[in-house]
C-alpha positions in Angstrom: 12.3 -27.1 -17.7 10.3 -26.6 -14.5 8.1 -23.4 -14.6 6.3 -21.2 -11.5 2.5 -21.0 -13.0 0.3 -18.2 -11.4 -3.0 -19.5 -12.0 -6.2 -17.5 -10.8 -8.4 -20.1 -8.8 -11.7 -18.6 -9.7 -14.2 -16.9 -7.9 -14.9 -19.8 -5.3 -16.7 -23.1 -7.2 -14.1 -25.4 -7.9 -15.6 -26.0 -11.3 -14.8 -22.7 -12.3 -11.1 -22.9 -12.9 -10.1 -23.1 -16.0 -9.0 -26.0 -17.8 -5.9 -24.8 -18.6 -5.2 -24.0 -14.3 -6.9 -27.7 -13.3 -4.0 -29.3 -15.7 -1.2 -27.2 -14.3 -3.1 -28.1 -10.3 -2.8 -31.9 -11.6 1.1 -31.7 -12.9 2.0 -29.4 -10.3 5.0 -30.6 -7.6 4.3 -27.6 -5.4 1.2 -25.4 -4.9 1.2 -22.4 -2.7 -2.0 -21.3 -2.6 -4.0 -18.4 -0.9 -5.2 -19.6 2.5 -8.7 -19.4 3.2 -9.6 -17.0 0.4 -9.4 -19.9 -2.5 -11.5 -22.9 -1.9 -9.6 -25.7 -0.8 -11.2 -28.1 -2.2 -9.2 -26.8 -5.5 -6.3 -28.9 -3.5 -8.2 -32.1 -4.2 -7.0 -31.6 -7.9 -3.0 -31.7 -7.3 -1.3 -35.6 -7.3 -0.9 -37.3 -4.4 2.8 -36.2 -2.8 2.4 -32.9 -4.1 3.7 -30.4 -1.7 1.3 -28.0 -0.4 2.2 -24.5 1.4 -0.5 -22.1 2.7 0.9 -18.5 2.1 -1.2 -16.5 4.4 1.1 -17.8 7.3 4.5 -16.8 4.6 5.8 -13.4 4.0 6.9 -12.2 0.8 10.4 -13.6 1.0 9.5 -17.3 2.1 7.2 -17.3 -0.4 9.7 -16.8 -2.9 12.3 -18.5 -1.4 10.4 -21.6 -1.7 9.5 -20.8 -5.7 13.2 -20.6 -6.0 14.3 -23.7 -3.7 11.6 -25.6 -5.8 12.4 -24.9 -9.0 16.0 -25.8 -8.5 15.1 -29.2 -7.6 13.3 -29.5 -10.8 10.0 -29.0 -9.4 7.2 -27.5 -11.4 5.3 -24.7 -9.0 1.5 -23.5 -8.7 1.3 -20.2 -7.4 -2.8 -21.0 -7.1 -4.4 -17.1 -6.2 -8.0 -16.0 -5.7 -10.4 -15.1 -8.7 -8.0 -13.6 -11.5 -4.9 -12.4 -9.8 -4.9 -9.0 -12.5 -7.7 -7.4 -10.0 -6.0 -6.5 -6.8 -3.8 -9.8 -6.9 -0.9 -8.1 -5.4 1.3 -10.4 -7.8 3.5 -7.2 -9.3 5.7 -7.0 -6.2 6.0 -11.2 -6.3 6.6 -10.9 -10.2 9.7 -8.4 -9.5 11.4 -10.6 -6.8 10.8 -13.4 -9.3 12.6 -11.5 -12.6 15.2 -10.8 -9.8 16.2 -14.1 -9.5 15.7 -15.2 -12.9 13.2 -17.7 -12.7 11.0 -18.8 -15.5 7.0 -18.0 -14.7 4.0 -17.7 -16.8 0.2 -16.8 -16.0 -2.7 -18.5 -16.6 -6.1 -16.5 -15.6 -9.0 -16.9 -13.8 -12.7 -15.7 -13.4 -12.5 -12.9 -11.2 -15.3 -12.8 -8.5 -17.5 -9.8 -9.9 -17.9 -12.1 -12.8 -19.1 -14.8 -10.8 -21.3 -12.7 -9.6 -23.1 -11.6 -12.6 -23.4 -15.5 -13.4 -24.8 -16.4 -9.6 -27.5 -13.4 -9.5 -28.0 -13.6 -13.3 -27.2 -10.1 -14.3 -25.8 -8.2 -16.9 -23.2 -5.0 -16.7 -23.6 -3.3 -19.9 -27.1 -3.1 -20.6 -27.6 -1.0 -23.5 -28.8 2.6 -23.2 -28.4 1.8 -19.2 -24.6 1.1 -18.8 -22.5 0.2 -21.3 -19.5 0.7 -18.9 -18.1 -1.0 -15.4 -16.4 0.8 -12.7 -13.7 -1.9 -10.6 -12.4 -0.3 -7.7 -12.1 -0.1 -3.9 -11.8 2.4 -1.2 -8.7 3.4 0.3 -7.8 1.4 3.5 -4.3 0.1 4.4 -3.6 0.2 0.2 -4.5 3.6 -0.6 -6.7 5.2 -3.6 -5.3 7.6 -5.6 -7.9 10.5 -4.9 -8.6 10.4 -8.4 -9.8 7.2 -8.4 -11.8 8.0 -5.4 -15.4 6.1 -5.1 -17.0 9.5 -5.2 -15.3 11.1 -8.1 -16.3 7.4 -9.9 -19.8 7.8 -8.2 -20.5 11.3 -10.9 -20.3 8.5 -13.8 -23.5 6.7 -12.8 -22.3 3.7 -14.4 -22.3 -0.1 -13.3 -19.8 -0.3 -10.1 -18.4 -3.5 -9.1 -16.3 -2.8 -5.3 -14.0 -4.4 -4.0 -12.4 -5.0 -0.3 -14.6 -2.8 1.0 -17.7 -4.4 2.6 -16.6 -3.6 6.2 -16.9 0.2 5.6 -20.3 0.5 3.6 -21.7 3.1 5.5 -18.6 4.9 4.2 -19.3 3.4 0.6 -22.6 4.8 0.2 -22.1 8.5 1.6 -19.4 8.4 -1.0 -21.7 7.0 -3.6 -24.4 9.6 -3.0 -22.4 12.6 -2.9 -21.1 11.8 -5.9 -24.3 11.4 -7.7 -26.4 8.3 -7.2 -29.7 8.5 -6.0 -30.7 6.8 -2.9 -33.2 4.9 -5.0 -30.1 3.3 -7.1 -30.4 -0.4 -6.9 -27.5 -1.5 -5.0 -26.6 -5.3 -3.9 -24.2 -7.1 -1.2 -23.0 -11.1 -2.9 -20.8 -12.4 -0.1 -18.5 -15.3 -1.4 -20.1 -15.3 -4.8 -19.9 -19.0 -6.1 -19.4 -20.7 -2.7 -21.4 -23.1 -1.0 -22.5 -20.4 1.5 -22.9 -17.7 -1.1 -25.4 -14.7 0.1 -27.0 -11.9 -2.1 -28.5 -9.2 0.0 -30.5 -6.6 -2.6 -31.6 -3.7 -1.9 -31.1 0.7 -2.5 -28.5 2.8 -1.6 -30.9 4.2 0.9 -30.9 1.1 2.7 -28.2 -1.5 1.6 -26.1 -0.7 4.4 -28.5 -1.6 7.2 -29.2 -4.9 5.6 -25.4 -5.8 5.2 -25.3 -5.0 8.8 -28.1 -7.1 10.1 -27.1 -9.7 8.3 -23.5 -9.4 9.7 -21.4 -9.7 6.4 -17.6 -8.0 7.0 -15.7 -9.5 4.6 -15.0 -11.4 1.6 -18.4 -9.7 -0.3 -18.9 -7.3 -3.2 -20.4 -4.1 -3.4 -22.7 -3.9 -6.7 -23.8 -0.5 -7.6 -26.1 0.9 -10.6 -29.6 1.0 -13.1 -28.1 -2.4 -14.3 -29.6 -4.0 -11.0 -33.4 -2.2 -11.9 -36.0 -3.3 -13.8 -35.6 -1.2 -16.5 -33.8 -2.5 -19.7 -33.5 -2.1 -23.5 -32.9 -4.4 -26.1 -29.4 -4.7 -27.8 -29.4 -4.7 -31.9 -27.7 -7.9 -32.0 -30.7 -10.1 -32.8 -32.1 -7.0 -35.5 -31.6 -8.8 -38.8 -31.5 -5.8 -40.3 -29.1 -4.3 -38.4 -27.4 -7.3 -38.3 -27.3 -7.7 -42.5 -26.1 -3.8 -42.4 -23.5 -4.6 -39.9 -22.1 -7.4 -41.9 -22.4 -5.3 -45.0 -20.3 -3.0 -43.3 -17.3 -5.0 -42.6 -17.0 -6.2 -46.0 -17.1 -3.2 -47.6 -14.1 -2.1 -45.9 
């Protein structure tokens, strides 16, 4: 039975799919895949004759018109979207016209971008007794943010922030940021198209993060880093303690 397959594209390197999405690329019949923001040389997996559609010239409706014209002809479909389609994907509202027309799909993640991140400027989130906790999120542009979730109520946390979609307004960003509660002084860093050929860190403070991003004239398609994890400062985890480990084990044993 043919099958739509959302399968997250990674965070740019082509290598970086998983094995499970570069199998379904290879079967696939029809791929519709997200224009410019995957990297299209993820195209050079799918067979020859496959059919290829670039969504960022379809609207909702194409988009699932052609899932649904597809599958009746018996045609297995790659929905193929940037990173891991869970972080601001916008898959629900496809998902929903999908269930509407009762058409079989599955998903099959990817590795979101703030993870390819970490990897490219060799970083850790949760460093212990630092962060032990990451903040996703955004600010509020033609998607509104729940005030709630606002950047500057997150800010008061202090805790490892990974933003989103939000480059363009950074002067924004870090106002919010500060009045919340980071310091200027918080270590704060720019990774435009983390993964990608042309991938470029910019490091710096909240003090001054914004002027660099600016000189160097990234707008889009970057990440916002924010926290101690970027610093110098570290501690060690107890994972390597053999005592703690032996006690650990102990534990889980006994119980």
């Amino acid at each position: 039975m043919s099958i739509i397959s959302f399968v997250g594209a990674g965070p740019g390197d082509p290598e970086l799919i998983t094995l499970k999405g570069y199998r379904k690329l290879q079967e696939a019949d029809v791929v519709i895949y997200a224009g410019s923001l995957i990297n299209l040389a993820l195209l050079d997996y799918c067979k020859d004759g496959a059919e290829l559609y670039n969504s960022a010239s379809m609207n909702l409706d194409q988009i699932i018109d052609q899932m649904e014209a597809s599958i009746k002809e018996n045609k297995n479909v790659v929905r193929l979207q940037t990173g891991d389609f869970s972080i601001y994907g916008s898959v629900r509202e496809q998902i929903e016209e999908i269930k509407k027309r009762n058409l079989e799909f599955e998903f099959i993640p990817g590795v979101s971008s703030f993870l390819g991140a970490a990897s490219s400027m060799q970083f850790e989130y949760t460093v212990p007794q630092i962060s032990q906790s990451v903040v996703i999120t955004r600010m509020s542009g033609r998607t509104p943010v729940p005030e709630r979730e606002s950047i500057k109520s997150f800010a008061r946390h202090q805790t490892s922030m990974a933003i989103f979609l939000s480059v363009s307004g950074i002067d924004n960003v870090v106002n919010d940021l500060i009045e919340g509660g980071y310091k200027k002084s918080t270590p704060a860093a720019v990774i435009y198209k983390a993964t990608w050929p042309d991938e470029l860190t910019i490091k710096g403070t909240l003090e001054n993060i914004a002027k660099k991003v600016e000189d160097a004239g990234v707008k889009k398609t970057a990440l916002i880093l924010v926290g101690d994890f970027l610093g110098k400062s570290y501690n060690y985890s107890h994972l390597y303690d053999p005592t703690f480990t032996h006690e650990f084990r102990k534990g889980i044993e006994n119980d």
